[in-house]
PDB file of N, CA, C and O in Angstrom, chain B, residues numbered from 101:
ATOM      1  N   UNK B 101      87.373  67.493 108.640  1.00  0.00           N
ATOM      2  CA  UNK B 101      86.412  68.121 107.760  1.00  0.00           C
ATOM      3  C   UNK B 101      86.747  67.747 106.319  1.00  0.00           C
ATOM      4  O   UNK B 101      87.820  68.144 105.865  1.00  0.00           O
ATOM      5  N   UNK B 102      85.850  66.949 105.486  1.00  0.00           N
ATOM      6  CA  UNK B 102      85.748  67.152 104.252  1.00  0.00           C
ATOM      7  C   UNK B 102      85.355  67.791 103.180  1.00  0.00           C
ATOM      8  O   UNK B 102      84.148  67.983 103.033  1.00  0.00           O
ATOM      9  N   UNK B 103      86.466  68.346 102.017  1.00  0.00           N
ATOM     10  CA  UNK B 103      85.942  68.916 100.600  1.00  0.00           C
ATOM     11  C   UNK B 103      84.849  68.833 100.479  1.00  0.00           C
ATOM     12  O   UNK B 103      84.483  67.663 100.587  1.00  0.00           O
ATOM     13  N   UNK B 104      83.725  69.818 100.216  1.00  0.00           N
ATOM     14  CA  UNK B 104      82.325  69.117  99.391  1.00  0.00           C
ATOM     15  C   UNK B 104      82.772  70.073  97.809  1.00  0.00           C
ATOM     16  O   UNK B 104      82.971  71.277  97.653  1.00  0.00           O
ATOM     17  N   UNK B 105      82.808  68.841  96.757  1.00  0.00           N
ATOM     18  CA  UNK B 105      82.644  69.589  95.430  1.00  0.00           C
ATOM     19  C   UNK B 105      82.417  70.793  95.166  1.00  0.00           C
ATOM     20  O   UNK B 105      82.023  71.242  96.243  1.00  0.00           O
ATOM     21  N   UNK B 106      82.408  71.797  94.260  1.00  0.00           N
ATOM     22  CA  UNK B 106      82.151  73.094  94.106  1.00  0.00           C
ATOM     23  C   UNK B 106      81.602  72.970  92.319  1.00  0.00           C
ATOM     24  O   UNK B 106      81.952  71.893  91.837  1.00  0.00           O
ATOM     25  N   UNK B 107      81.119  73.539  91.702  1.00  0.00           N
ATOM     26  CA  UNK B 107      81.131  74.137  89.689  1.00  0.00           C
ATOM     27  C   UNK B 107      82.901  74.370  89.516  1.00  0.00           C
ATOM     28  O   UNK B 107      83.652  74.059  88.592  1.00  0.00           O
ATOM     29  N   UNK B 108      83.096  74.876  90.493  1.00  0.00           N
ATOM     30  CA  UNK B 108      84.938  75.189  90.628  1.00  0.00           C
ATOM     31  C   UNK B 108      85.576  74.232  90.455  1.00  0.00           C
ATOM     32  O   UNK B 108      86.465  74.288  89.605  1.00  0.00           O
ATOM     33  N   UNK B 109      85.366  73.067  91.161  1.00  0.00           N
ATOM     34  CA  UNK B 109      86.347  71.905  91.327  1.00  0.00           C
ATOM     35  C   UNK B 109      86.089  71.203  89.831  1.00  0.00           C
ATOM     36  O   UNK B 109      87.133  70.952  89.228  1.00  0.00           O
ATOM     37  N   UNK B 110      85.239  70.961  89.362  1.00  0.00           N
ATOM     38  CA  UNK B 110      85.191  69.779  88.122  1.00  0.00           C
ATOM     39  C   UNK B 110      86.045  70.516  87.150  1.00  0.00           C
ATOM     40  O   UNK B 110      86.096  71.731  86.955  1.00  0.00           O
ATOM     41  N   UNK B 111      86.716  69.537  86.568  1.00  0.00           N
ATOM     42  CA  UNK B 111      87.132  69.908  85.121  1.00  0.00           C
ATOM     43  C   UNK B 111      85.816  70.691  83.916  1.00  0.00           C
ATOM     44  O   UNK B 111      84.589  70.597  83.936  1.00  0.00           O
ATOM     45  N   UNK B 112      86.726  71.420  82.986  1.00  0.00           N
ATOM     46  CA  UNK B 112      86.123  71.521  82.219  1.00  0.00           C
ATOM     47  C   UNK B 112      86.049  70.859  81.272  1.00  0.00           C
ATOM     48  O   UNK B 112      86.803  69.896  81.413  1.00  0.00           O
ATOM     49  N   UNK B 113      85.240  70.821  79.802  1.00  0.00           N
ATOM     50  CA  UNK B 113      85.339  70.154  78.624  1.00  0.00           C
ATOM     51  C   UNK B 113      85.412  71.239  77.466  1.00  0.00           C
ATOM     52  O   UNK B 113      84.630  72.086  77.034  1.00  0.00           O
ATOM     53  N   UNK B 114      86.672  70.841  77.167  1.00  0.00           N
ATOM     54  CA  UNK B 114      86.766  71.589  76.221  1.00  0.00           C
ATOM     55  C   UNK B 114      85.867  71.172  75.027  1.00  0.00           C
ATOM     56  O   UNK B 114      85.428  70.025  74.950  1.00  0.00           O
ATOM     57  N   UNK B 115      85.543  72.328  73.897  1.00  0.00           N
ATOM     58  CA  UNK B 115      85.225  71.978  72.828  1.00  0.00           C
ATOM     59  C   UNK B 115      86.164  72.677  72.016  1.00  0.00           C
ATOM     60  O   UNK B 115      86.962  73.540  72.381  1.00  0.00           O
ATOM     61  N   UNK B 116      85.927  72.066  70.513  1.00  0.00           N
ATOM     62  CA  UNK B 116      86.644  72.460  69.418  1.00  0.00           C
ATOM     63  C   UNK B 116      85.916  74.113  68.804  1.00  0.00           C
ATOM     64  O   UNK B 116      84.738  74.426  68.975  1.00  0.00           O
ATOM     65  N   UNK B 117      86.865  74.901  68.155  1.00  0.00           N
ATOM     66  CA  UNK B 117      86.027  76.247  68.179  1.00  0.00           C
ATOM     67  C   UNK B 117      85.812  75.226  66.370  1.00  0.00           C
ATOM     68  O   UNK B 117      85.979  74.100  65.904  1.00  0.00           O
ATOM     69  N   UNK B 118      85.288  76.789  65.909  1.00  0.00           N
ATOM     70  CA  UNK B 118      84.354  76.209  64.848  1.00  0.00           C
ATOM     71  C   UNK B 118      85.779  76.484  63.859  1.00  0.00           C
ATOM     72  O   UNK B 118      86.805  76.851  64.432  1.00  0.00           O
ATOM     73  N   UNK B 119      85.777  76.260  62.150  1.00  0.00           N
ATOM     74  CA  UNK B 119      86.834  76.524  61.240  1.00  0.00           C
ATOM     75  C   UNK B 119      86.901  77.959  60.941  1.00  0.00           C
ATOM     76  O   UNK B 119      85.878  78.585  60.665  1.00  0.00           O
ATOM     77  N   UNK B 120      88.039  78.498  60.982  1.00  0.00           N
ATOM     78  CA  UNK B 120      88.154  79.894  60.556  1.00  0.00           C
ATOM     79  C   UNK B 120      86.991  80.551  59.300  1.00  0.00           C
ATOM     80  O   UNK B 120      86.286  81.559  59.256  1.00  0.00           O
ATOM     81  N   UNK B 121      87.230  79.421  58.389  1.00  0.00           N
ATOM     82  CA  UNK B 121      86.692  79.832  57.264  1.00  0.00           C
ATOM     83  C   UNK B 121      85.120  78.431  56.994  1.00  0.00           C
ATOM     84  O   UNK B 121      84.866  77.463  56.277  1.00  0.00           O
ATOM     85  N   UNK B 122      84.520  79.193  58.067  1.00  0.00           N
ATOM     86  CA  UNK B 122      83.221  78.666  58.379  1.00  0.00           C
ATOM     87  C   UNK B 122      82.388  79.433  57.689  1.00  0.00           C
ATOM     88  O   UNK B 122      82.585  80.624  57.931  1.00  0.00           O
ATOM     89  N   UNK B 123      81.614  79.253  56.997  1.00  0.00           N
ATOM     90  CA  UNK B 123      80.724  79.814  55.870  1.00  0.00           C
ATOM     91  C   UNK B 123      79.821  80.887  56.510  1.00  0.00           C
ATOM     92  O   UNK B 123      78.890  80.337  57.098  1.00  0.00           O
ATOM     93  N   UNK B 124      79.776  82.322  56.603  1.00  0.00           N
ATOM     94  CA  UNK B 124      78.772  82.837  57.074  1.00  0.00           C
ATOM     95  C   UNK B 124      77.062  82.514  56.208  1.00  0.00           C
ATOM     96  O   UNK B 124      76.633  82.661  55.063  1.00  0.00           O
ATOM     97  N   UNK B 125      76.546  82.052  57.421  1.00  0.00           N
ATOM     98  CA  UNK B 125      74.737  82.333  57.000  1.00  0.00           C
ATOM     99  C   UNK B 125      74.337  83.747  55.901  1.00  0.00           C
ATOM    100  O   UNK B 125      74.594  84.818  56.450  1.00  0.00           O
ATOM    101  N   UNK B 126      73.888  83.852  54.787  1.00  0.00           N
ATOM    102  CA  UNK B 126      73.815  85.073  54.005  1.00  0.00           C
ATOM    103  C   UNK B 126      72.431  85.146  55.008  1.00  0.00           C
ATOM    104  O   UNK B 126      71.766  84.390  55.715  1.00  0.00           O
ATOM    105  N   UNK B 127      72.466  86.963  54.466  1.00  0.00           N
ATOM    106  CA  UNK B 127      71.070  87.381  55.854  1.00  0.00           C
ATOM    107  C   UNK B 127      69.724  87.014  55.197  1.00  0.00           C
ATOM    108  O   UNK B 127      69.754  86.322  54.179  1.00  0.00           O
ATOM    109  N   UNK B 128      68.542  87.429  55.706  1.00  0.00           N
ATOM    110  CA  UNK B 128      67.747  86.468  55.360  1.00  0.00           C
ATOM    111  C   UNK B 128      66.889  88.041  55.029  1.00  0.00           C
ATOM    112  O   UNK B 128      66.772  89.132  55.587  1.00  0.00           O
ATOM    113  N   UNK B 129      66.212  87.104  53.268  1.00  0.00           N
ATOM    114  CA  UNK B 129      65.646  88.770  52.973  1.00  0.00           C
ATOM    115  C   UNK B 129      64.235  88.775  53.441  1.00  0.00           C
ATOM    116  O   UNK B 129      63.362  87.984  53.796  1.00  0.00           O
ATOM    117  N   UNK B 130      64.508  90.525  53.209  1.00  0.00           N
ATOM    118  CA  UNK B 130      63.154  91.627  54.123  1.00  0.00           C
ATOM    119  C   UNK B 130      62.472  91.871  52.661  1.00  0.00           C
ATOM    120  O   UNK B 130      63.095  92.387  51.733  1.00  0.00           O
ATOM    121  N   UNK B 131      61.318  91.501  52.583  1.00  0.00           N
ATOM    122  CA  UNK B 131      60.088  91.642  51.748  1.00  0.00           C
ATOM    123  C   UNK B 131      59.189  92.745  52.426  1.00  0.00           C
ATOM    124  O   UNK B 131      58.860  92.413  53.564  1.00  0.00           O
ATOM    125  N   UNK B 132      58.586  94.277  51.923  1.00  0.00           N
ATOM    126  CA  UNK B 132      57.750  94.835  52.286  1.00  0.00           C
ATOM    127  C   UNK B 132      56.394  94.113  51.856  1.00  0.00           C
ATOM    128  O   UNK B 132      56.261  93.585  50.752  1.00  0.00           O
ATOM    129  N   UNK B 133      55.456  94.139  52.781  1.00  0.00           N
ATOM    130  CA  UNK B 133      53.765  93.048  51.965  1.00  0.00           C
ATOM    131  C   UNK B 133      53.118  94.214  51.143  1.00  0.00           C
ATOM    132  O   UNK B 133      52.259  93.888  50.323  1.00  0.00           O
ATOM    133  N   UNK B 134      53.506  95.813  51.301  1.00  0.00           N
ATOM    134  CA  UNK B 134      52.929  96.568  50.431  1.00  0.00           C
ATOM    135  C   UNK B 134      53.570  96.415  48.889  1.00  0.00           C
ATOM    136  O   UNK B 134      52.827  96.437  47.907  1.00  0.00           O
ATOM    137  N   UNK B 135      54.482  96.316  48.818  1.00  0.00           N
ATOM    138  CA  UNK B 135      55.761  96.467  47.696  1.00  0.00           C
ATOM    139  C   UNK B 135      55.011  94.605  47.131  1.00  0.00           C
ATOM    140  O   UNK B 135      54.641  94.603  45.957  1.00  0.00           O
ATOM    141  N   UNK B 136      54.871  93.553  47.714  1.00  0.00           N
ATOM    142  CA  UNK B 136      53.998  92.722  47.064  1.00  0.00           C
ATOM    143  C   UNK B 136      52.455  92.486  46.531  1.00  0.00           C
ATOM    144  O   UNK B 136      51.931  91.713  45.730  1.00  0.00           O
ATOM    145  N   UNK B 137      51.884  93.816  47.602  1.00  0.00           N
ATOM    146  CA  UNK B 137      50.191  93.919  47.227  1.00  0.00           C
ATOM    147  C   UNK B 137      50.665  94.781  46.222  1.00  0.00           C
ATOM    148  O   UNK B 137      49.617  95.223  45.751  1.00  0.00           O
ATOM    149  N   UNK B 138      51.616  95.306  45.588  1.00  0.00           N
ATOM    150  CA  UNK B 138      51.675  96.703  44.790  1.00  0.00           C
ATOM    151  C   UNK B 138      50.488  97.917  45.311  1.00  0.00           C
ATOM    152  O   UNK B 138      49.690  98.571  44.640  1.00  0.00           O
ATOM    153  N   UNK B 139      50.789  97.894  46.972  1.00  0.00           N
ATOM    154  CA  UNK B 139      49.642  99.028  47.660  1.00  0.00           C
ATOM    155  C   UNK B 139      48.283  98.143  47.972  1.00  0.00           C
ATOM    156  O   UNK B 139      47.533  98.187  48.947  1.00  0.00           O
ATOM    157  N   UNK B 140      48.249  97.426  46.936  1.00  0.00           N
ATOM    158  CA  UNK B 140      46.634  96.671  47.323  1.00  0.00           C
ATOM    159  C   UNK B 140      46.752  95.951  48.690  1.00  0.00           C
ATOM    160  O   UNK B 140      47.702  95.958  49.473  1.00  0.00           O
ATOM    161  N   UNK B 141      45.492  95.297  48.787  1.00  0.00           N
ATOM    162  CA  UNK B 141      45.539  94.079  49.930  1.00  0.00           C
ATOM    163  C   UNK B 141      45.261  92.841  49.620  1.00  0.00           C
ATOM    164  O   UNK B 141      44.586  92.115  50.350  1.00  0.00           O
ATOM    165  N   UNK B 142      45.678  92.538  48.676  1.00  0.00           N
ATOM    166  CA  UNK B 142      45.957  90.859  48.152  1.00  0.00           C
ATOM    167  C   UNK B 142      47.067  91.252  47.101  1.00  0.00           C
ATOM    168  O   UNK B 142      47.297  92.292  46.483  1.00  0.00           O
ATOM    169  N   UNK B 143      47.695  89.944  47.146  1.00  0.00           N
ATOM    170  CA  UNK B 143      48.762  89.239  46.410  1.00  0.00           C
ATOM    171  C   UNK B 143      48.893  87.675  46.276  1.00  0.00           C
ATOM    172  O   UNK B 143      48.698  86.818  47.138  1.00  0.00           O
ATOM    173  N   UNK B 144      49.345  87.508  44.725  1.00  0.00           N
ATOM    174  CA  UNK B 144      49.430  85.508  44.873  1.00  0.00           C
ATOM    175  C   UNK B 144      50.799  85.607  44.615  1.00  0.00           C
ATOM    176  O   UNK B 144      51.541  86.438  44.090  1.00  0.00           O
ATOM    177  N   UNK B 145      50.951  84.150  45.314  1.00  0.00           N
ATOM    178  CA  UNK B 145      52.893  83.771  45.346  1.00  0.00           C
ATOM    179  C   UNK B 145      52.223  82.459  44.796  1.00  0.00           C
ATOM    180  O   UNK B 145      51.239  81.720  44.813  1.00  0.00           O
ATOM    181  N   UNK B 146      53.367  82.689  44.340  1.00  0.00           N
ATOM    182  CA  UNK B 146      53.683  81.226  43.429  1.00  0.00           C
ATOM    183  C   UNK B 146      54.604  80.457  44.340  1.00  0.00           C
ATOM    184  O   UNK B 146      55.647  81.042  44.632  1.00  0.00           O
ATOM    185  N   UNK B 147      54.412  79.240  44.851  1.00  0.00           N
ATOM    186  CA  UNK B 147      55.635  78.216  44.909  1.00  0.00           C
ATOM    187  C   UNK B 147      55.409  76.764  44.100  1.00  0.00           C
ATOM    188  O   UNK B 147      54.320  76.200  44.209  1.00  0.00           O
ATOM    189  N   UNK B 148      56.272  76.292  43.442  1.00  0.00           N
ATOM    190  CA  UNK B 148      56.464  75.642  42.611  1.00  0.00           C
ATOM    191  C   UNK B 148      54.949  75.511  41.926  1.00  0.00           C
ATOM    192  O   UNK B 148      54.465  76.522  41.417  1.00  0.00           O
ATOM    193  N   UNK B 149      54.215  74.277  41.917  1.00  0.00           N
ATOM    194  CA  UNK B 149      52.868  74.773  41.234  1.00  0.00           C
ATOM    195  C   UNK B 149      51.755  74.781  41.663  1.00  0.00           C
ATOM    196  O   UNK B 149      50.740  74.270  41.189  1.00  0.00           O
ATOM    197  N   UNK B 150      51.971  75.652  43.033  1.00  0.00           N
ATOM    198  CA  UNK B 150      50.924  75.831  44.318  1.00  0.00           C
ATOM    199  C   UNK B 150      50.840  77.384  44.106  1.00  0.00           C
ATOM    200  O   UNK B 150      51.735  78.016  43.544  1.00  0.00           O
ATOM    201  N   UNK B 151      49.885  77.852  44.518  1.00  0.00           N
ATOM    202  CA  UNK B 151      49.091  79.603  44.124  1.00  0.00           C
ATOM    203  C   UNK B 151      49.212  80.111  45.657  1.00  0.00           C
ATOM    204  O   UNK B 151      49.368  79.055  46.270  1.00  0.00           O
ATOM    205  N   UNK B 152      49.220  80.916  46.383  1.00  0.00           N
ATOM    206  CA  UNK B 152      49.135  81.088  47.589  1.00  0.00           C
ATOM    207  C   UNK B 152      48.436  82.556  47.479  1.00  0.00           C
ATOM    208  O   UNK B 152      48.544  83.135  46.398  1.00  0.00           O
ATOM    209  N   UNK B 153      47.652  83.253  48.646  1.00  0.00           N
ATOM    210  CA  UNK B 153      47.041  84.387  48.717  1.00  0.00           C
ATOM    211  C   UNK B 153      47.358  84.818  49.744  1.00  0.00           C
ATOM    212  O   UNK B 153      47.248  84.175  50.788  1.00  0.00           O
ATOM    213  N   UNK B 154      47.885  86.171  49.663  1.00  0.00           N
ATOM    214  CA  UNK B 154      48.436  87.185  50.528  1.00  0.00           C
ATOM    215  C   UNK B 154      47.539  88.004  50.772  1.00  0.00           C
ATOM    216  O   UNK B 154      47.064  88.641  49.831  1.00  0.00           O
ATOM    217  N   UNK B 155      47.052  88.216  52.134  1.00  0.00           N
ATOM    218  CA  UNK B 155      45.904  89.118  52.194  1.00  0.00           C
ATOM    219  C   UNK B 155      46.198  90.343  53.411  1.00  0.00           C
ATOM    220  O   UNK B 155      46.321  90.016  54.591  1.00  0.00           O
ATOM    221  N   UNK B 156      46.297  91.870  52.931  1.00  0.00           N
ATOM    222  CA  UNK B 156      46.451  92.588  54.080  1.00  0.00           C
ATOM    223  C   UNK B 156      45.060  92.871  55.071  1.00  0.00           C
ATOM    224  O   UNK B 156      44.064  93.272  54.468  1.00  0.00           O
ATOM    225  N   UNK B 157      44.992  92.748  56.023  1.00  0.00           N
ATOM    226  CA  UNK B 157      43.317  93.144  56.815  1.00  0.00           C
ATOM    227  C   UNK B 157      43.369  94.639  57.246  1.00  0.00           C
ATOM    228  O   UNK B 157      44.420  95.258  57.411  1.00  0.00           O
ATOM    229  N   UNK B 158      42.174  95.127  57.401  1.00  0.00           N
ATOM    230  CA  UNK B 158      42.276  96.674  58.060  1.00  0.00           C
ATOM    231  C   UNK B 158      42.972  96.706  59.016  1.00  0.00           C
ATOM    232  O   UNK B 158      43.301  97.797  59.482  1.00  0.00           O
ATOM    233  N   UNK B 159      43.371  95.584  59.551  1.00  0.00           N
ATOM    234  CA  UNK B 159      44.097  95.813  61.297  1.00  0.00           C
ATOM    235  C   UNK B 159      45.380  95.831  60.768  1.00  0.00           C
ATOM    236  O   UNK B 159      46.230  96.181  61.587  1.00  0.00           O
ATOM    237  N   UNK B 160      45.890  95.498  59.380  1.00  0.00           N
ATOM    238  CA  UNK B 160      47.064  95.890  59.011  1.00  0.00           C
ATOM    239  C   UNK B 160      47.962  94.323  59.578  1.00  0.00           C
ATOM    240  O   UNK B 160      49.072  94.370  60.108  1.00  0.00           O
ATOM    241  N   UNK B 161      47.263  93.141  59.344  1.00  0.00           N
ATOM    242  CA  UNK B 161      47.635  91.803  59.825  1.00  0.00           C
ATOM    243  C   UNK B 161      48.203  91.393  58.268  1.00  0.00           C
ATOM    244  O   UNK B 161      47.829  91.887  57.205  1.00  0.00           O
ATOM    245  N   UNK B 162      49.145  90.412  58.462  1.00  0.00           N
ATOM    246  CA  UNK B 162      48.790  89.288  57.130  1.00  0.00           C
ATOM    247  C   UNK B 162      48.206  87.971  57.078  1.00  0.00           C
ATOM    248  O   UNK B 162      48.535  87.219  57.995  1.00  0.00           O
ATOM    249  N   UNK B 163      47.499  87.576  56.301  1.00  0.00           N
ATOM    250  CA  UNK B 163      46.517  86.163  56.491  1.00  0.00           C
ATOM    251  C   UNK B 163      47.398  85.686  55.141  1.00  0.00           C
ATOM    252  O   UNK B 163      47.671  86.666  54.447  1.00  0.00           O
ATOM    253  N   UNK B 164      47.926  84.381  54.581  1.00  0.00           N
ATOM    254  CA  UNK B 164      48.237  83.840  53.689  1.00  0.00           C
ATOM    255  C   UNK B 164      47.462  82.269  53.911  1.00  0.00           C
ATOM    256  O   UNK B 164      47.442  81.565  54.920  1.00  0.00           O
ATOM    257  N   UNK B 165      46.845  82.037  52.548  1.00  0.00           N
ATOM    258  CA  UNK B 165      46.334  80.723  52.386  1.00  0.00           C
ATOM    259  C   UNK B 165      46.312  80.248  50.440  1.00  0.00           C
ATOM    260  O   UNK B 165      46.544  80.633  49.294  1.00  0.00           O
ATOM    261  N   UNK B 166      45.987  79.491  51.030  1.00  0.00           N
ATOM    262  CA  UNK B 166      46.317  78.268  49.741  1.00  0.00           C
ATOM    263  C   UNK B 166      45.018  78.655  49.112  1.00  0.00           C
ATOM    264  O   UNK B 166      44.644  78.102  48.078  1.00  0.00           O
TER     265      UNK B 166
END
């Protein structure tokens, strides 16, 4: 009777762990869309020298467009 292979039998591969002093990710910020409509249901964002429109809907959705 012969061995048949197993996940058991193969070697593993090791990997390298990461550097102690591996930079944590800073968390990623929480914007309220009321605190940007200031209560309303539109707002414009600026990115660089593009206008963007923030729009809240009665269903309480956000729509953003150019």
């Amino acid at each position: 009777m012969t061995h048949m292979p197993t996940t058991f039998d193969r070697p593993t591969i090791a990997r390298p762990l990461p550097p102690l002093s591996a930079p944590v990710p800073a968390p990623i910020p929480v914007h309220d869309a009321a605190d940007l409509t200031a209560g309303g249901p539109v707002a414009h964002i600026r990115l660089d020298s593009q206008t963007y429109t923030l729009r809240i809907t009665r269903q309480g959705k956000l729509i953003l467009t150019k």
